[in-house]
N, CA, C and O of each residue as an XYZ file, in Angstrom:
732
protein
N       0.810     -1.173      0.000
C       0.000      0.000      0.000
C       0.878      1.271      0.000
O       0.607      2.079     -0.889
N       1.816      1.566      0.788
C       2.900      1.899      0.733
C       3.481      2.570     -0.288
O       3.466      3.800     -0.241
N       3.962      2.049     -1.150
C       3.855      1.921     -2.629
C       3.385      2.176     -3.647
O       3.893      2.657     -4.660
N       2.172      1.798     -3.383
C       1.050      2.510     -4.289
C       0.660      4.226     -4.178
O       0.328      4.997     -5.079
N       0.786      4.396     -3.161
C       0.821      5.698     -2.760
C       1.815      6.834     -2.747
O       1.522      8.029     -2.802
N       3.205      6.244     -2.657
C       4.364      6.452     -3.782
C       4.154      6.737     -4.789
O       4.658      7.811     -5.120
N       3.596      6.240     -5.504
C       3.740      6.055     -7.021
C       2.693      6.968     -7.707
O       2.859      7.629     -8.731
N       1.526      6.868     -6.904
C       0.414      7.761     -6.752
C       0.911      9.492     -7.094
O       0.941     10.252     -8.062
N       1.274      9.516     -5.552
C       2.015     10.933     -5.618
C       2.982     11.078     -6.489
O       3.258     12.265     -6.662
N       3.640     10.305     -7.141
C       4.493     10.633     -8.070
C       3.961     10.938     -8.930
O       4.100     12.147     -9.118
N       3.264     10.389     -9.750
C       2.577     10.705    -10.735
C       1.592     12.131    -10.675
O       1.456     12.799    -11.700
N       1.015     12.478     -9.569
C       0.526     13.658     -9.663
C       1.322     14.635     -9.809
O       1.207     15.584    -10.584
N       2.274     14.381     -8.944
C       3.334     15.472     -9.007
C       3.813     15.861    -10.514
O       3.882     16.927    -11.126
N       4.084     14.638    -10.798
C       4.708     14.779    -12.506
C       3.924     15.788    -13.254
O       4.290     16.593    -14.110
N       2.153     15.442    -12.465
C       1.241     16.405    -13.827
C       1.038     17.565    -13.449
O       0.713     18.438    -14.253
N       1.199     17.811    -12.089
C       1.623     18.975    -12.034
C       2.568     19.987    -12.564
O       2.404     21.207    -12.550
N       3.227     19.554    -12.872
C       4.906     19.921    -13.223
C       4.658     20.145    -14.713
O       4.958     21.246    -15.177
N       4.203     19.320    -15.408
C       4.112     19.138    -16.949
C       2.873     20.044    -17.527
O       2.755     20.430    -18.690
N       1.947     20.299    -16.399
C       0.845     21.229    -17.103
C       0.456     22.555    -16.255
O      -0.423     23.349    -16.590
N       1.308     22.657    -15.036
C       1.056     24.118    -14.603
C       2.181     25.248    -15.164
O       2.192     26.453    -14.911
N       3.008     24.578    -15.900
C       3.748     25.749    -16.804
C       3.724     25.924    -18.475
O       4.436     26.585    -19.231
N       2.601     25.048    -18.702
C       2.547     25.075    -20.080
C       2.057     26.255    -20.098
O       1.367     26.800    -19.236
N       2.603     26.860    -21.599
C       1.855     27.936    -21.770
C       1.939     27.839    -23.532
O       2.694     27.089    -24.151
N       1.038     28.725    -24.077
C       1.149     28.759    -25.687
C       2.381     29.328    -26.217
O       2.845     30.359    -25.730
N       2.981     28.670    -27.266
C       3.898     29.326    -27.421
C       3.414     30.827    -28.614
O       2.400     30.922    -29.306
N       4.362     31.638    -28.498
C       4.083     32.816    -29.620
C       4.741     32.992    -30.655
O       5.436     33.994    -30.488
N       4.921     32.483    -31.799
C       5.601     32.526    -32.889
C       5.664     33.638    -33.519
O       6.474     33.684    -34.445
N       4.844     34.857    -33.219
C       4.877     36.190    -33.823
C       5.580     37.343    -33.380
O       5.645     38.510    -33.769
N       6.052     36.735    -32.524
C       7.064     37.630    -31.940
C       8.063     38.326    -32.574
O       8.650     39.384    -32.346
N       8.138     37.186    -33.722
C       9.614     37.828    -34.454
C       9.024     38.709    -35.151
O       9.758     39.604    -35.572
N       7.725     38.773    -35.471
C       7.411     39.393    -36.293
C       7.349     41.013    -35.625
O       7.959     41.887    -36.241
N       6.796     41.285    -34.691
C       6.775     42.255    -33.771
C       8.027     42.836    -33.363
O       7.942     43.948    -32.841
N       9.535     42.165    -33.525
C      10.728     42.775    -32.717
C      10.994     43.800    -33.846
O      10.863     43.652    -35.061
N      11.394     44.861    -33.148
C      11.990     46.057    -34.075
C      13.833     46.011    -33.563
O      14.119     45.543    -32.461
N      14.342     46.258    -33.999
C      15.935     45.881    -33.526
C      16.566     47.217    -34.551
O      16.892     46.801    -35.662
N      16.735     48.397    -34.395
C      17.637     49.187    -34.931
C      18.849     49.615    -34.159
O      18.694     50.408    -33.230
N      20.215     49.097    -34.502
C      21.244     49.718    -33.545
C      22.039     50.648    -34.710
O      21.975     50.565    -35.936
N      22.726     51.465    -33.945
C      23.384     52.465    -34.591
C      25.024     51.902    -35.021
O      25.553     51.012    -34.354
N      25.563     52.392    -35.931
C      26.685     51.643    -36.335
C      27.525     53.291    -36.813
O      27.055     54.248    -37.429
N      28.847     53.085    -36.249
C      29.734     54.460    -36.557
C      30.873     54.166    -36.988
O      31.588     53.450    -36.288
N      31.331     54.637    -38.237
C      32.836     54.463    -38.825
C      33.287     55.492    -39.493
O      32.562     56.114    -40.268
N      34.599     55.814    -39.265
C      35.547     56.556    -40.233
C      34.990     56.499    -41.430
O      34.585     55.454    -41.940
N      34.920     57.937    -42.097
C      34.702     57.413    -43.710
C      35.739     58.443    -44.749
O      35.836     58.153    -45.942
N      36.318     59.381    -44.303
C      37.296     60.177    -45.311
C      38.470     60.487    -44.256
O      38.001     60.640    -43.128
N      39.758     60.611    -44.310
C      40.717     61.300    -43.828
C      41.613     61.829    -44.815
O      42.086     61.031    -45.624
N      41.939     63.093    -44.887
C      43.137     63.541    -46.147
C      43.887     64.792    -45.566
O      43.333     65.773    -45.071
N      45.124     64.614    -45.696
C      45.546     65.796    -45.012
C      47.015     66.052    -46.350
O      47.636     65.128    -46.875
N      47.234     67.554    -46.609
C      47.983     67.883    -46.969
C      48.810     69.027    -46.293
O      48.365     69.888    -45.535
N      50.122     68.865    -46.721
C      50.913     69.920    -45.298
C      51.189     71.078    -46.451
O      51.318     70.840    -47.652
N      51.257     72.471    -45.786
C      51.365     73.384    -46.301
C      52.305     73.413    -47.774
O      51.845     73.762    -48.861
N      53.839     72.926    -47.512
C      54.568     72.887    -48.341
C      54.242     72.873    -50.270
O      54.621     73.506    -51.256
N      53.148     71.519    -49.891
C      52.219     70.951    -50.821
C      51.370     72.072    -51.396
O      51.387     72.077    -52.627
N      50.855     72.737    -51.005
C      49.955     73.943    -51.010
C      50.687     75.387    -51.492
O      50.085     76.343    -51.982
N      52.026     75.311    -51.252
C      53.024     76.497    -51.849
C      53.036     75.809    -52.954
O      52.498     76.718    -53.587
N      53.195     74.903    -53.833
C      53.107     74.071    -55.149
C      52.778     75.166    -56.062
O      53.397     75.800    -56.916
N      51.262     75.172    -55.458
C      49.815     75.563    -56.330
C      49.876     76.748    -56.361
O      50.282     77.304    -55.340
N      49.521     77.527    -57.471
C      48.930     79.048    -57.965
C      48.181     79.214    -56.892
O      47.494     78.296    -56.444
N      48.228     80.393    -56.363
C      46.651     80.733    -55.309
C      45.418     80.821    -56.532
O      45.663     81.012    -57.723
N      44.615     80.712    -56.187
C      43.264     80.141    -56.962
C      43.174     78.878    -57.337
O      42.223     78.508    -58.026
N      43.965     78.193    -57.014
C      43.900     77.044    -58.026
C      43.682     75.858    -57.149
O      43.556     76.033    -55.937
N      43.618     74.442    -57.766
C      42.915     73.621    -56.838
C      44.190     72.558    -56.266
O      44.745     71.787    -57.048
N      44.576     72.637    -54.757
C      45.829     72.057    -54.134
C      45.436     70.429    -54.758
O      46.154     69.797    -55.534
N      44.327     70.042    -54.284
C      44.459     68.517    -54.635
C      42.530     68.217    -55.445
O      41.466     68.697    -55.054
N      42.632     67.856    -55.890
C      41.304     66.999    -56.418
C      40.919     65.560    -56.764
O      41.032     65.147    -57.919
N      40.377     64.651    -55.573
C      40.775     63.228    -56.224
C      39.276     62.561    -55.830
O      38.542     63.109    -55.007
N      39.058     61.801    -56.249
C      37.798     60.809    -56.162
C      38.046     59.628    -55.582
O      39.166     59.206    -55.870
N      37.361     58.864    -54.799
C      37.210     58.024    -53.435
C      36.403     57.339    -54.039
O      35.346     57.779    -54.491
N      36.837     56.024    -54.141
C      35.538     54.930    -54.724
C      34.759     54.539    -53.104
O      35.389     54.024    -52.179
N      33.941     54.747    -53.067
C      32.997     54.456    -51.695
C      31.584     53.419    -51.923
O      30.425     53.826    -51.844
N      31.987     52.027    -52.216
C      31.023     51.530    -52.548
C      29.977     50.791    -51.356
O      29.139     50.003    -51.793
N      30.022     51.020    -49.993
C      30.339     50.682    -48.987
C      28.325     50.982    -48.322
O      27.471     50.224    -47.862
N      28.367     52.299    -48.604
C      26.878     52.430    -48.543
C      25.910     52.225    -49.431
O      24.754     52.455    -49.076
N      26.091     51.903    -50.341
C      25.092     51.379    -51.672
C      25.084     49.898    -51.738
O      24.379     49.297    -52.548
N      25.998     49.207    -50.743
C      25.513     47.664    -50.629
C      24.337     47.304    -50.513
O      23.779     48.201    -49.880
N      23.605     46.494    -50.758
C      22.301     45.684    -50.748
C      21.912     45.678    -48.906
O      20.796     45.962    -48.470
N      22.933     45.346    -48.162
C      22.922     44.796    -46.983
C      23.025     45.824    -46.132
O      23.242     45.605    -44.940
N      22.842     47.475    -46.765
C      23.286     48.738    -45.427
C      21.955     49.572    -46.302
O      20.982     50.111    -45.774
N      22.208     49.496    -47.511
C      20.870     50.511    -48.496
C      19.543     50.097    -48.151
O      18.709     50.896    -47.726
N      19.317     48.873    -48.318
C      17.828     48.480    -48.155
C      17.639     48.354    -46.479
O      16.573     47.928    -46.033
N      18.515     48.669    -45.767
C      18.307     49.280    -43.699
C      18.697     49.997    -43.585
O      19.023     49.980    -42.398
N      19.134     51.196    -44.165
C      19.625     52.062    -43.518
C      18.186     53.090    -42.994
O      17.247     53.010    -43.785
N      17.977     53.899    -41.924
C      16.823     54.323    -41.627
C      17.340     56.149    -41.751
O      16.874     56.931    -42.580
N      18.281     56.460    -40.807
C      18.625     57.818    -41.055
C      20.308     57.907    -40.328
O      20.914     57.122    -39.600
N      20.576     58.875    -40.755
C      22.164     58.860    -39.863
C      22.928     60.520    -40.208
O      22.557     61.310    -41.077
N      23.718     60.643    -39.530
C      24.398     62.120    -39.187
C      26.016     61.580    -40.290
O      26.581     60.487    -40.303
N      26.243     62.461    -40.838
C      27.653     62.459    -41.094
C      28.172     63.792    -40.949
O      27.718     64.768    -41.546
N      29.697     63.819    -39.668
C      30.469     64.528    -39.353
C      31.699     64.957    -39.818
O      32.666     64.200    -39.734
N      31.836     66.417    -40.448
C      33.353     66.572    -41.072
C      33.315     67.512    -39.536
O      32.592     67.931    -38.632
N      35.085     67.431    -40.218
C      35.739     68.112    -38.918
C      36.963     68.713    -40.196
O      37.749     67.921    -40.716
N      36.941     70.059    -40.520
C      38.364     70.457    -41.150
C      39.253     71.301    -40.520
O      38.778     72.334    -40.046
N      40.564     71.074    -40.395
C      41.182     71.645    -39.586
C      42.274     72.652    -40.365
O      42.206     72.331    -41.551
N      42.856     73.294    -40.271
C      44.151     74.679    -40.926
C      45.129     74.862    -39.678
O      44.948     75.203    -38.509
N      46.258     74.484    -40.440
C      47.078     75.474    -39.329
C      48.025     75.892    -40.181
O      49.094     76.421    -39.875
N      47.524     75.590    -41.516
C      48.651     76.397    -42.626
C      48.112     78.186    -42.546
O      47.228     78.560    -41.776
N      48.859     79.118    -43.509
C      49.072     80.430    -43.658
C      47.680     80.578    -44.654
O      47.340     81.756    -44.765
N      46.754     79.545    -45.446
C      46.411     79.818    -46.227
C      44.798     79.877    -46.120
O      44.232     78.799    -45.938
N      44.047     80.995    -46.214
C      42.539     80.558    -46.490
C      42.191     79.667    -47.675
O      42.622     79.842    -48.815
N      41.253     78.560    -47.239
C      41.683     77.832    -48.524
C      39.859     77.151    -48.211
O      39.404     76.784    -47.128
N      39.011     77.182    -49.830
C      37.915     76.669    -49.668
C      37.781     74.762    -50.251
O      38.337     74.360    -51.273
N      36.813     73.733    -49.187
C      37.313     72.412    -49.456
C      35.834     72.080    -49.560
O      34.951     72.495    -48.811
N      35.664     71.064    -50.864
C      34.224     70.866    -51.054
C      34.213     69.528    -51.340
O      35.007     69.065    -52.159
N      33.427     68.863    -50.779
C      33.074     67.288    -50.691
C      31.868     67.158    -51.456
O      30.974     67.924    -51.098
N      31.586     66.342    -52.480
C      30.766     65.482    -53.198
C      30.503     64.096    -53.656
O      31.059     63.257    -54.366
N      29.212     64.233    -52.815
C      28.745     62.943    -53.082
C      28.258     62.207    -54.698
O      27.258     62.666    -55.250
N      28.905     61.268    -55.241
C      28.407     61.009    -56.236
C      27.860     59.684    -56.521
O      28.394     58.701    -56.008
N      26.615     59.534    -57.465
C      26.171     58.026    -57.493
C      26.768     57.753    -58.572
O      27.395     58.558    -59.262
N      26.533     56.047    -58.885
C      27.364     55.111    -59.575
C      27.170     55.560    -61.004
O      27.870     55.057    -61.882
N      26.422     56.316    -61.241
C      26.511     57.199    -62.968
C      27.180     58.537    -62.827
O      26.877     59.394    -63.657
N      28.063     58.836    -61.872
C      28.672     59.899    -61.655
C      28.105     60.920    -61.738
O      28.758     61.827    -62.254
N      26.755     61.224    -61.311
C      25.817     62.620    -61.339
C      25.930     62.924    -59.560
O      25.882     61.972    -58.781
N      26.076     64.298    -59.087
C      26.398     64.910    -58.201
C      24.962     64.632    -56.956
O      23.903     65.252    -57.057
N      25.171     63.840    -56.109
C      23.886     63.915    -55.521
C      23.933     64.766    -53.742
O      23.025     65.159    -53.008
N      24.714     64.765    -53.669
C      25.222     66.172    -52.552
C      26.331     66.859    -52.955
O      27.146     66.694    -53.863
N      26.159     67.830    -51.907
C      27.749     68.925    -52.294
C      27.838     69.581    -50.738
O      26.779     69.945    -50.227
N      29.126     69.736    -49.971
C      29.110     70.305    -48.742
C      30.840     71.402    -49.016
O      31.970     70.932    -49.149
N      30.636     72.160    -49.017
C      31.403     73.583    -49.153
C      32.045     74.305    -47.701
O      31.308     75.032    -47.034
N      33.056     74.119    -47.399
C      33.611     74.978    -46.483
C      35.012     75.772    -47.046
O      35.829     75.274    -47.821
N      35.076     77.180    -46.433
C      35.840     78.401    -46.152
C      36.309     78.040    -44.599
O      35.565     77.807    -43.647
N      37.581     78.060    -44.620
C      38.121     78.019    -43.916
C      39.732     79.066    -43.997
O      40.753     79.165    -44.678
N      39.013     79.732    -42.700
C      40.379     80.376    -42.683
C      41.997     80.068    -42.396
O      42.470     78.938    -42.523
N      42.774     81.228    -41.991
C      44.145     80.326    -42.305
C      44.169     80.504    -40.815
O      43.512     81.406    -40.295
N      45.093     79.463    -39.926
C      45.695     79.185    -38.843
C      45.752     80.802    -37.845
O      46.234     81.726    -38.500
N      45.396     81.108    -36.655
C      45.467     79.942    -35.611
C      43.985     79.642    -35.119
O      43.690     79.029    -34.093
N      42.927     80.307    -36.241
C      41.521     79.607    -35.236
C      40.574     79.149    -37.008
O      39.513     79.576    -37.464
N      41.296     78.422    -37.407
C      40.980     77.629    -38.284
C      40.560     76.416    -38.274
O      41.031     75.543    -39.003
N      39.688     76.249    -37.498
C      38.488     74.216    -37.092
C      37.083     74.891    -37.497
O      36.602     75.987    -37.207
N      36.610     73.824    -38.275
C      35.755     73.543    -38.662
C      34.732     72.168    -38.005
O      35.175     71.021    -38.050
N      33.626     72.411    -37.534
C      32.921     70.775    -37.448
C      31.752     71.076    -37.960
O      31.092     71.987    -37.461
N      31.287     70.347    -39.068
C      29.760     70.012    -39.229
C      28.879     69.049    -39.034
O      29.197     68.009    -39.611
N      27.823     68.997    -38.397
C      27.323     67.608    -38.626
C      25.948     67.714    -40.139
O      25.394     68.804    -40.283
N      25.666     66.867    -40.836
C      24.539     66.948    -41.843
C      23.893     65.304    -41.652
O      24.360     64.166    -41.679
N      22.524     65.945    -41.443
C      21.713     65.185    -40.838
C      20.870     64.147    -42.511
O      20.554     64.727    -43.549
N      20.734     62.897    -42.318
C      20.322     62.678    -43.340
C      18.994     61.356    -42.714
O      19.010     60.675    -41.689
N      18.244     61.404    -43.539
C      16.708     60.359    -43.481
C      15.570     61.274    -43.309
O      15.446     62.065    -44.243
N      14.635     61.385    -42.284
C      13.671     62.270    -41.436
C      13.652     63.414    -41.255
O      12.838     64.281    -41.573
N      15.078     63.450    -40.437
C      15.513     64.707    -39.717
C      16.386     65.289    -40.790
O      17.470     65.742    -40.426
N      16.115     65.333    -41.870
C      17.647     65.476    -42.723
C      17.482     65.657    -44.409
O      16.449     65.951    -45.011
N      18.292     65.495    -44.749
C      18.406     65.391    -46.282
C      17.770     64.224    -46.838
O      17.392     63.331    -46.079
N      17.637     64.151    -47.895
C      17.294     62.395    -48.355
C      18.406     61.040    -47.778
O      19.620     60.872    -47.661
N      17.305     60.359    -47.558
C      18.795     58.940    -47.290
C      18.640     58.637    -48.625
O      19.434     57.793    -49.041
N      17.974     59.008    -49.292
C      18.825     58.060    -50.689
C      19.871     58.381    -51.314
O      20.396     57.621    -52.128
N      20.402     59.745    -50.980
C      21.570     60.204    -51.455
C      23.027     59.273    -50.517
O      24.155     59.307    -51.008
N      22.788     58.606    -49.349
C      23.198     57.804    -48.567
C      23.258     56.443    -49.365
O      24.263     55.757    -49.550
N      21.937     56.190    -49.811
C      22.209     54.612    -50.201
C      22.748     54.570    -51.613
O      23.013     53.477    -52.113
N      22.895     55.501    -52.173
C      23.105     55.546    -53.791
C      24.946     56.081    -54.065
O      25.673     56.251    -55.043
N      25.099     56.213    -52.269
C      26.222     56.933    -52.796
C      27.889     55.846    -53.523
O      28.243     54.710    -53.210
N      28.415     56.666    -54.352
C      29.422     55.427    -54.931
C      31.035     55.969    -54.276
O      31.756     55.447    -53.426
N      31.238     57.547    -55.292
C      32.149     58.027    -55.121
C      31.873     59.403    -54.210
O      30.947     60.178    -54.449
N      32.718     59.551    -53.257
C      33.252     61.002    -52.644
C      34.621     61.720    -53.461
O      35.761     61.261    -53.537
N      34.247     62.610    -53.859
C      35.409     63.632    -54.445
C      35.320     64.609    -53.744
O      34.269     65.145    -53.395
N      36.716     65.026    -53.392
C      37.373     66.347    -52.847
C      38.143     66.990    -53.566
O      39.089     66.637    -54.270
N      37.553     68.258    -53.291
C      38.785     69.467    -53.855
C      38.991     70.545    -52.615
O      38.188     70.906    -51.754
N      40.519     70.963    -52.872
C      40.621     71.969    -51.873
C      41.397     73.102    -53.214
O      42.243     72.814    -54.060
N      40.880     74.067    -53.018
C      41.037     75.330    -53.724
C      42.050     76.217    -52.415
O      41.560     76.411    -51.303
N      43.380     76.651    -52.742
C      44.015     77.698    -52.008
C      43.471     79.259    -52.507
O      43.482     79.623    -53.682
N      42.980     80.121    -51.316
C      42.422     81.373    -51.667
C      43.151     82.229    -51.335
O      42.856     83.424    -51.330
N      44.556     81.601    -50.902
C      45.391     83.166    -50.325
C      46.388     82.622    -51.623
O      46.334     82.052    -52.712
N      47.508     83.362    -50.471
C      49.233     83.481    -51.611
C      49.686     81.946    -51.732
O      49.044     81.133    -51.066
N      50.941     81.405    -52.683
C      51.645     80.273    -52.293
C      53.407     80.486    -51.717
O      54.307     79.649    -51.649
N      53.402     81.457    -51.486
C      54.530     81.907    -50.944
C      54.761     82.023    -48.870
O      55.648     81.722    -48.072
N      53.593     82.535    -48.811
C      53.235     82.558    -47.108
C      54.061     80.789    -46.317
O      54.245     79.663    -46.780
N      54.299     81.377    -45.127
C      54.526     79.960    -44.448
C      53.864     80.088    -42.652
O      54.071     81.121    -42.014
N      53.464     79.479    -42.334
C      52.813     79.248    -41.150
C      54.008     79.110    -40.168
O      55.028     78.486    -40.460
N      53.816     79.710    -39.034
C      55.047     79.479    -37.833
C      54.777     78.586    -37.267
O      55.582     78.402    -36.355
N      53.323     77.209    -37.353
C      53.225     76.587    -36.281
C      53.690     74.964    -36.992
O      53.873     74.645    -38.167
N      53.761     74.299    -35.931
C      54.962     73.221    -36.591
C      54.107     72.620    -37.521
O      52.924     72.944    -37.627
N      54.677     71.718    -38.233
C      53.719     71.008    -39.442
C      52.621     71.445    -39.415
O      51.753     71.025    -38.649
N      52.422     72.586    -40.443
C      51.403     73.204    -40.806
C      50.779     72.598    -41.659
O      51.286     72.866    -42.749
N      49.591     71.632    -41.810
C      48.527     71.055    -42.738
C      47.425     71.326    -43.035
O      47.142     72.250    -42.272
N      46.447     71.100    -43.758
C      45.165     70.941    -43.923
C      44.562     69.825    -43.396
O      44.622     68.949    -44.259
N      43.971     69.391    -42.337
C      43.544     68.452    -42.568
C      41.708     67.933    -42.444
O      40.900     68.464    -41.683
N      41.439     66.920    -43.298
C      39.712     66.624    -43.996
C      38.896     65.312    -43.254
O      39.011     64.214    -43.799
N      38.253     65.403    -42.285
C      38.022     63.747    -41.467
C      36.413     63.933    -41.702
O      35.854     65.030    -41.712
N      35.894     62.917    -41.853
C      34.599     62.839    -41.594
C      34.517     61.242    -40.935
O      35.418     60.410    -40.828
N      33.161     61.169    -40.566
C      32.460     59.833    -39.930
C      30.876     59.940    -39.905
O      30.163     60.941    -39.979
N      30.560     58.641    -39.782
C      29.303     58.892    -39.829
C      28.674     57.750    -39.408
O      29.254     56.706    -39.706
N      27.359     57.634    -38.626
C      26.947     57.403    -37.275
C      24.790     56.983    -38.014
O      23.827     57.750    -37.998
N      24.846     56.039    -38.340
C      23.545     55.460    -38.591
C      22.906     54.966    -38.300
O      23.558     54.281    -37.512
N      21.742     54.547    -38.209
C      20.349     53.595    -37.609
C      20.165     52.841    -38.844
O      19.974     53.163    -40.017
N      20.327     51.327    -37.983
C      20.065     50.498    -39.460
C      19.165     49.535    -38.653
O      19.461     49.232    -37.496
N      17.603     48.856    -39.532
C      17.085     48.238    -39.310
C      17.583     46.845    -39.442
O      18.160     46.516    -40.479
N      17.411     46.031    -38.508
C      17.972     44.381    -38.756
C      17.369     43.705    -39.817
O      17.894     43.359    -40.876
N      16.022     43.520    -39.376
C      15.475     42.422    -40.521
C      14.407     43.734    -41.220
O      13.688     43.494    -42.189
């Protein structure tokens, strides 16, 4: 009898166990998760030192080169990207006012942004911009379409001048800081 009553309680116990935590499962969940994290990387650095810049005629353009950037027009960042900030930062500590213009171009080489800075010559020559792009901003499709970045820096003073502060450069940084949807 003993035994039986053992076995008894065991068994209830078991169904206890097996059906006071069942619950339905929810398979739609995935459907419901929103998951956007932000993702930030370097995307231009160029620096030229004054010397380079005495080269050039004043008016004329110190450097002009094109950046293959195929990086945001991937399948896998274009079709999530939601909105994002991109930050230049230009810096002078050369002698020279000198104007530096960044363009965005898509894969048929037609101009789909343009960002223009004057910058004066050294010692309070920093620049930071941020340009806001999706919602809050410009188009993101100029983001997802983009191929090439080209820079030019135009010298607006003399090429003779020299800066007293040590390695006197130009220098061009940007980054940029996005919301990308997962699925």
């Amino acid at each position: 009898m003993k035994r039986y009553i053992q076995r008894l309680f065991v068994a209830i116990l078991c169904s206890v166990v097996l059906f006071s935590c069942v619950e339905d499962l929810d398979f739609t969940q995935y459907d419901e998760l929103e998951a956007t994290p932000s993702y930030e990387a370097s995307i231009l650095y160029l620096e030229a030192p004054e010397n380079v810049i005495n080269l050039v005629n004043n008016n004329s353009d110190v450097f002009s080169q094109n950046f293959n950037f195929d990086a945001f027009s991937e399948d896998v960042f274009a079709d999530r990207v939601i909105e994002g900030t991109i930050t230049y930062i230009v810096e002078n500590t050369t002698s020279k006012e000198l104007e530096i213009t960044i363009e965005f171009l898509d894969e048929s080489g037609n101009i789909t942004d343009t960002e223009v800075f004057f910058i004066e010559e050294a010692p309070t020559a920093n620049i930071q911009r941020e340009i806001a792009y999706g919602d809050a901003g410009r188009s993101i499709d100029i983001i997802k379409t983009l191929s090439t970045i080209r820079v030019t820096a135009r010298n607006l003073g003399d090429n003779t001048s020299e800066s007293n502060l040590n390695d006197p450069m130009i220098t061009v940084k940007s980054s940029g800081k996005f919301r990308v949807r997962l699925k």
